[in-house]
N, C-alpha and C positions, 0 to 999 in steps of 0.2 A: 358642395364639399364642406366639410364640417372642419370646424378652427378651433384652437386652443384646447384641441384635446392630444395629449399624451398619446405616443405612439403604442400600441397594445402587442405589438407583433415585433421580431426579428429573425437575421436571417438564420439559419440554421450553420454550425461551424462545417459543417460536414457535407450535405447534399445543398444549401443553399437556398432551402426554401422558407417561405413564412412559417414560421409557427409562434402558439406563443409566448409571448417572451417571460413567463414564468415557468416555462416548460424546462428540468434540468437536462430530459433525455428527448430525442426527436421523435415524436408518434410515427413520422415519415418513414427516417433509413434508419430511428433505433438509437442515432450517436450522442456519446453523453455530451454535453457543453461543459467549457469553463464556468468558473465563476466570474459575475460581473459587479465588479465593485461601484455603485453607483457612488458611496461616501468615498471620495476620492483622497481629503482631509479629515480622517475619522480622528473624532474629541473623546478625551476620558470619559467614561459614565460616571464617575464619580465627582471630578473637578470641572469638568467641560469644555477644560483647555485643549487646545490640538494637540493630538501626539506627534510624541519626535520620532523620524526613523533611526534606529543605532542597530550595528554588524555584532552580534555575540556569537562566536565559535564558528564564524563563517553563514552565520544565521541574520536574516535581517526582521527587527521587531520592534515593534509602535509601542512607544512608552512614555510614561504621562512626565513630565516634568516638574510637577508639584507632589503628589502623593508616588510616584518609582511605580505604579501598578502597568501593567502591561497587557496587549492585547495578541494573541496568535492566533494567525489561519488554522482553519483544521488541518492541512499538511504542515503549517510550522510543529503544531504542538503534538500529531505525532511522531515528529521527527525529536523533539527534545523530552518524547516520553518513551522513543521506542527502547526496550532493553537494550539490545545489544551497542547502541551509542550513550545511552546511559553510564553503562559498566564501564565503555568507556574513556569517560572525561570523568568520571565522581570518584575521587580515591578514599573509602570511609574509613574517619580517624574516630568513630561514636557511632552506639546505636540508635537507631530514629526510633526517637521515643512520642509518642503523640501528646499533642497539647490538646487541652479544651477547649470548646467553643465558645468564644465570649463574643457578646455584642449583641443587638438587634436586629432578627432578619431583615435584609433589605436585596430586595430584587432591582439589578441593572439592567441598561438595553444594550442591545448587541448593538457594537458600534459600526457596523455596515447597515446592517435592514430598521436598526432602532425599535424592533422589537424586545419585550421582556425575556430575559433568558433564564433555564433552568437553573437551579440551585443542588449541585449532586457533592457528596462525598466521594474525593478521586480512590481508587483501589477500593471503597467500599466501607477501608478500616483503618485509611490515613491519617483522618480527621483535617485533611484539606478540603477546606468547600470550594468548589471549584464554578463561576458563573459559566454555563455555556450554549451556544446557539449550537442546535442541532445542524445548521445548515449553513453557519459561517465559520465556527470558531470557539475560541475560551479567553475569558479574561480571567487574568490572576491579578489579586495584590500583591502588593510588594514583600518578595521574599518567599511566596509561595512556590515559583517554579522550584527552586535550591530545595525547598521541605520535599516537594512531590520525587525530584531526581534523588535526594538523600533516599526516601522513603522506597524506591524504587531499586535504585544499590544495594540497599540491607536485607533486599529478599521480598520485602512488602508485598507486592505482586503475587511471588508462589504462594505469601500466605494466605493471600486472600483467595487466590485460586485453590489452595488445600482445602480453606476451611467453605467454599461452597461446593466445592464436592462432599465433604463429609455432610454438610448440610442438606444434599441432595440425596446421597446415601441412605440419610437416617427419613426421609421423608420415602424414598422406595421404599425402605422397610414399613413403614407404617403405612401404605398403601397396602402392600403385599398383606400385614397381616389383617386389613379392613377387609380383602376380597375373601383372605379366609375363613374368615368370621361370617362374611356372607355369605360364602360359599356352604356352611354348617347352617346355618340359621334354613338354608334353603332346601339342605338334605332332612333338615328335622321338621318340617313342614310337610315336606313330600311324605315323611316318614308316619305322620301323625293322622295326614289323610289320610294312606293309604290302609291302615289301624281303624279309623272310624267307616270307611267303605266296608272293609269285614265284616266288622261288627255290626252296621246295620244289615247286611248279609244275612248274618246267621240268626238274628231277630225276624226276619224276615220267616 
């Protein structure tokens, strides 16, 4: 029997069988698993210090105690980015007006898997760049969450949703008119053979 190796397998939450343990959904009976947080004491990516756990809005969220940056599960951060809890708690006294991007790219690691995480623009047109693991979570720095819920209060969201519709809009149209332009290109072909068939016809 083989030692000092890692167990590769767990049990399934649902039917109880092996599978493996990076499996999110069971190949077996199908059921999806929890998340399992191996960093049990996850550190800032940025200062390296442990996060502290603090209760906001009934919300509980790992935050760094030297740089204020904070880390949330993907269920936290849809829950402090869903509209309708948004509208709820942000009463705007201003409109969210974006700032520029200043600074140095720098990519962090998600503080559960310590993998590198994405670097994306939240809404698309917030001008929040937001670090996130497809499969744990998002870090924000400090003061980010407030910009993103501001930004989310003042409509942000529809406009961003307005303006990729229209942006999709205007791309059907120029689809639409590439096939009809094909669509000519292909009847004047057909038209021009069937002109040179004649005519060598009656040469004939």
């Amino acid at each position: 029997m083989m030692t000092g190796v890692a167990k590769q397998t767990k049990l399934c939450e649902h039917c109880e069988k092996d599978i493996n343990i990076k499996y999110d959904i069971c190949p077996i009976c199908g059921g999806e698993q929890s998340e399992s947080h191996s960093n049990i004491h996850p550190e800032c990516p940025r200062c390296g210090v442990e996060l502290q756990l603090h209760i906001i809005d009934d919300e509980e969220y790992d935050i760094c105690p030297e740089c204020g940056g904070m880390w949330l599960d993907k269920d936290e951060f849809f829950r402090a980015t869903r509209d309708r809890d948004v509208y709820k708690k942000i009463n705007i006294k201003s409109e969210y007006r974006k700032v520029p991007i200043r600074g140095p790219v720098e990519y962090v690691p998600c503080v559960r898997c310590e993998k590198l995480m994405n670097r994306r623009n939240f809404g698309k047109i917030s001008g929040v760049i937001i670090d996130r693991c497809s499969k744990h979570g998002v870090w924000l720095d400090a003061g980010e969450l407030e910009k993103i819920q501001h930004f989310i209060a003042d409509g942000g969201l529809d406009k961003s949703r307005d303006r990729e519709i229209s942006k999709n809009r205007q791309l059907i149209k120029e689809i639409a008119t590439q096939v009809d332009q094909n669509a000519f290109t292909q009847r004047l072909l057909h038209f021009w053979n069937f002109k040179r068939i004649l005519f060598r016809g009656w040469r004939k």
